[in-house]
C-alpha positions, 0 to 999 in steps of 0.5 A, spaced: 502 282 851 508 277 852 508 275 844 508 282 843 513 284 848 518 277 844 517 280 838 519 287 840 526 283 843 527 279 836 526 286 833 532 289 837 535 283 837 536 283 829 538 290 828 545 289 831 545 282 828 544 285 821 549 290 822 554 285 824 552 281 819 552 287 814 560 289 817 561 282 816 560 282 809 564 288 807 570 286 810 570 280 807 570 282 801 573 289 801 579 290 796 585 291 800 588 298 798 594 298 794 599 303 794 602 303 787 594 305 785 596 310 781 602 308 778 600 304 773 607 301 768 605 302 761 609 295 759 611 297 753 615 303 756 618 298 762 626 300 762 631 293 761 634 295 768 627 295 772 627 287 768 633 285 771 632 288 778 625 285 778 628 278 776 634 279 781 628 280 786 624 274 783 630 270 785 630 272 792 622 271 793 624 262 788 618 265 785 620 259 781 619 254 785 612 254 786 610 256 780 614 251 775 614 245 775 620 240 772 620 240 764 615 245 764 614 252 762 617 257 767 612 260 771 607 256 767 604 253 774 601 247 775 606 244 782 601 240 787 602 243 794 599 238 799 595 241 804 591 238 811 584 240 807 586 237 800 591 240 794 591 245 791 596 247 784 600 253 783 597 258 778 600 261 772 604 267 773 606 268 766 604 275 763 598 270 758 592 275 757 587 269 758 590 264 764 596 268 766 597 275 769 598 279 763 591 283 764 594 285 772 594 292 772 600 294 777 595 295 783 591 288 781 598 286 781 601 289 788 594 286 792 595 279 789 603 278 792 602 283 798 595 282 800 593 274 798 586 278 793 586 276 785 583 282 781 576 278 782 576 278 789 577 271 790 582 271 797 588 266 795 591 260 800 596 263 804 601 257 801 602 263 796 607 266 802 602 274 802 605 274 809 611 275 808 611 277 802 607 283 804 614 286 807 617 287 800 617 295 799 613 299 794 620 299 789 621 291 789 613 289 787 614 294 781 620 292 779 616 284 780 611 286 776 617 289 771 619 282 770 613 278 770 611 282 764 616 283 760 622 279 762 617 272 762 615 268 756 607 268 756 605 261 757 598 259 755 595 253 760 591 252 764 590 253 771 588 246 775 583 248 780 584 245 788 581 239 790 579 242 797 571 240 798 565 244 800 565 248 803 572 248 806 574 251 800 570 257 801 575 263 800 571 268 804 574 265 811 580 268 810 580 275 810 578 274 817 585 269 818 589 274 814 584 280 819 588 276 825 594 273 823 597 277 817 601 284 818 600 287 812 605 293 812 611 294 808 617 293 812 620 298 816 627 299 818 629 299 825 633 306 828 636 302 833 640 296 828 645 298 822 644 298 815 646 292 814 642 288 820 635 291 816 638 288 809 638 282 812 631 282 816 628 285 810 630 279 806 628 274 811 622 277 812 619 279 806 623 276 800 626 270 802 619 267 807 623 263 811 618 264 816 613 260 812 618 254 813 622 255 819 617 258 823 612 253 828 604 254 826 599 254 830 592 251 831 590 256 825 596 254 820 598 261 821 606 262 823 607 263 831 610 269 829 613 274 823 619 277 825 624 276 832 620 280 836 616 273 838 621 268 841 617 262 835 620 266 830 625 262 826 626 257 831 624 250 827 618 247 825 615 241 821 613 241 814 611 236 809 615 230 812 621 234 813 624 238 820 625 245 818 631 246 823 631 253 827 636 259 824 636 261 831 642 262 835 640 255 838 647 251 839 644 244 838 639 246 833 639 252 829 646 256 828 650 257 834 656 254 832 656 257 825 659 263 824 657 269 820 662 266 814 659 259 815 652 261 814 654 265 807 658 259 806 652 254 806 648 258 803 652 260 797 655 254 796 650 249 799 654 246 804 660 247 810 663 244 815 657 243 819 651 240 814 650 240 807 643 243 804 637 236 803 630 236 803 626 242 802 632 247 802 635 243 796 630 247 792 631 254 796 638 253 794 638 251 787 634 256 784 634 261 790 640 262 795 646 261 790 644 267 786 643 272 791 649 277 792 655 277 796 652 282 801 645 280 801 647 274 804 652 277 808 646 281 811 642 275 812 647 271 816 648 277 820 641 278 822 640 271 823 646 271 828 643 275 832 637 271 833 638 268 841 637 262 842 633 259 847 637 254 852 630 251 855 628 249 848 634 247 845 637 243 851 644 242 854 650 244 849 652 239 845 659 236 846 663 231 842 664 225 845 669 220 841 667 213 839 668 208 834 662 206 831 665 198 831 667 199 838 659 199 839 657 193 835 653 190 841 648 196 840 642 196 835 643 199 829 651 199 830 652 194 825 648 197 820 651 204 821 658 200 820 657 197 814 651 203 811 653 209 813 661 209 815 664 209 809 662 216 808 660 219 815 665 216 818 666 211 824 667 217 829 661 221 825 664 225 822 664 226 815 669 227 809 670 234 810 665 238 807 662 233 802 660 227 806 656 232 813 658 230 820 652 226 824 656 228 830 652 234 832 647 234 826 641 238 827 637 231 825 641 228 830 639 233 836 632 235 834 627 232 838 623 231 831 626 225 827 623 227 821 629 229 817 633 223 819 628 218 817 625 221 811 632 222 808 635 215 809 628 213 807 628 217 800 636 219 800 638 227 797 637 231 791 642 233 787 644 239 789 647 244 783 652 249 785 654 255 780 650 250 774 655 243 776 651 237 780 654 235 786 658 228 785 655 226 792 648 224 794 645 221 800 642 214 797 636 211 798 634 206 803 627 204 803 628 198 799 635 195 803 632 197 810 627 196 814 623 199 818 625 197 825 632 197 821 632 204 820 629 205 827 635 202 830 640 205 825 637 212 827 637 211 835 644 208 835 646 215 830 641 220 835 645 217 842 652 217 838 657 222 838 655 226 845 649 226 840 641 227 845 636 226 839 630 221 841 629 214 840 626 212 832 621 207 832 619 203 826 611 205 827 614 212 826 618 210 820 612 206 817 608 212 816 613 216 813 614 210 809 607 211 806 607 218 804 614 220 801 617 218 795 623 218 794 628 223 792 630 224 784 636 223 782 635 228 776 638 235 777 633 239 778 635 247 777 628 251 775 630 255 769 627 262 769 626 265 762 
């Protein structure tokens, strides 16, 4: 009687069981609906001006950055992207028939950039920014898709396949992520803000994925929040050694004392009278920001302002206090400031207008994370190359001048300067980046396109 009355549970037990297992698998690998489905483009008759405005599009998205590697083919692929569960490798994205895209039909195309699924169903990595990239509307990932079939070379290589092990490299689990993390609807323009207010979230959001860097991640590595209804949105995050700072209106640590010409300025330019771009945002800049149009980035620096800041994070306003680094000799750090740092940063940290960047006031020098400050005096800048010149400054190298507690020293005397409110550097944290960075190449590197 009671194995009978068991085995009648177990029987009702399994049916929900396997539906659920059933839904399971089907969402797992269903094919998101793309919906360019019935627009399919014959390459052969794609119009030139598509061409251009998909390369122009390509350029806000730096496509180019990930997908090419220096002395290599465009879009050929091949770049390393380090990652908690192992590397990974950008792909080719060429229109080659055999290890590019050339046999992505428009929609396949569409669900690859938009959703994260290749044509065989395999769910990409979300290094491939697919959630910010799922605001591009309807017209821009056709005029992509123009570009990369007719405007790139088709480049016959290889594809490199990652080295996360088994069974964290199992796909299957990431629509589920995506199912809770990822808005995959186009974006939509907001009644209550002005055109050019939703030019510039648009770009943000979508093309430019300044989210994927500048926004905290979760448990999950999925960004806190996707666009400025969450107050993580932009506000500053770490990644690969580097401190993304906020783009908020935050006045230590974002853009509060920029103005909406300064942003445009740096972002044109690569510098102004606050900072000028290093690190990660180097590469943004060389083969992205400088090519966007006048209005586009006037767009993007008025949607940026109006970001809020948030006082609670961000901390008391950051004020100027005059004082000469050789009036301080006394500190640690202080005379390896004089006899390193001074000559273009200024005994008063204040830099050589817009060439040598103040350390008063620097987001590195108020920011509660002090990886950029160390990663940069570890490694020094790359070259930043402005309308195809090189600049004539760069940040040096001091791995091999400085030690690790020299650099400490340094760096806590530059974070307690000035009215300056960073955290104390210790060497043990200087040694670990030590370990695993590199130092910055001295080459101009600007990707080419075609």
């Amino acid at each position: 009687m009671n194995n009978s009355r068991f085995a009648r549970t177990v029987s009702w037990l399994a049916v929900p069981c396997l539906v659920a297992a059933g839904l399971l698998a089907w969402y797992v690998t269903r094919e998101p609906v793309s919906h360019l489905e019935n627009h399919q483009i014959a390459v052969a008759d794609i119009d030139p001006a598509l061409v251009a405005r998909g390369e122009y599009v390509a350029r806000l998205s730096d496509c180019v950055a990930c997908h090419s590697v220096p002395g290599g083919a465009p879009f050929a692929g091949g770049l390393e992207m380090a990652t908690p569960l192992g590397a990974i490798h950008a792909t080719n994205i060429t229109p080659d028939t055999e290890t590019g895209i050339g046999h992505y039909s428009l929609a396949d195309f569409d669900r690859a950039v938009r959703h994260g699924v290749a044509p065989d169903g395999r769910r990409l990595y979300p290094a491939m920014p697919y959630p910010s990239y799922a605001k591009l509307s309807d017209d821009d990932v056709r005029a992509l898709y123009a570009f990369f079939m007719k405007g790139v070379a088709p480049v016959k290589q290889a594809n490199v396949p990652s080295s996360i092990p088994f069974p964290l490299n199992l796909r299957w689990p990431i629509a589920l992520w995506n199912g809770v993390f990822v808005d995959a609807e186009s974006y939509v323009a907001k009644p209550s803000q002005d055109e050019r207010w939703n030019r510039g979230a648009y770009l943000v959001q979508g093309a430019g994925h300044c989210g994927s860097c500048h926004t905290p991640r979760g448990l999950a590595f999925n960004e806190k929040a996707l666009d400025e209804s969450g107050k993580p949105y932009l506000a500053g995050a770490l990644l690969d050694g580097w401190y993304a700072p906020s783009l908020r209106d935050d006045h230590n640590t974002g853009l509060g004392r920029w103005s909406e010409p300064e942003v445009v300025q740096f972002l044109k330019t690569g510098r102004n009278k606050h900072a000028v771009v290093y690190g990660s945002m180097t590469e943004a800049f060389n083969n992205s920001t400088q090519f966007m149009s006048d209005d586009d980035l006037a767009a993007i620096a008025h949607y940026l302002k109006s970001l809020p800041g948030d006082r609670e994070r961000d901390g008391a306003p950051w004020q100027y206090q005059a004082v000469s680094a050789a009036e301080r000799l006394d500190s640690p750090g202080a005379h390896t400031y004089v006899t390193r740092c001074a000559s273009c940063h200024g005994l008063d940290g204040k830099g050589q207008s817009e060439w040598m960047p103040p350390l008063a006031g620097a987001t590195s020098a108020l920011a509660k994370e002090s990886a950029s400050a160390i990663n940069i005096t570890l490694n020094g800048s790359q070259r930043v190359v402005a309308a195809g010149v090189p600049d004539a400054y760069r940040m040096p190298a001091f791995r091999e001048q400085l030690s690790d507690q020299q650099i400490a020293e340094v760096l806590t005397f530059m974070r307690s300067t000035w009215g300056n409110q960073g955290s104390a550097v210790d060497a043990q944290t200087v040694g670990e980046l030590r370990e695993r960075t590199d130092p910055a190449s001295s080459s101009p590197i600007i990707l080419q396109m075609r």
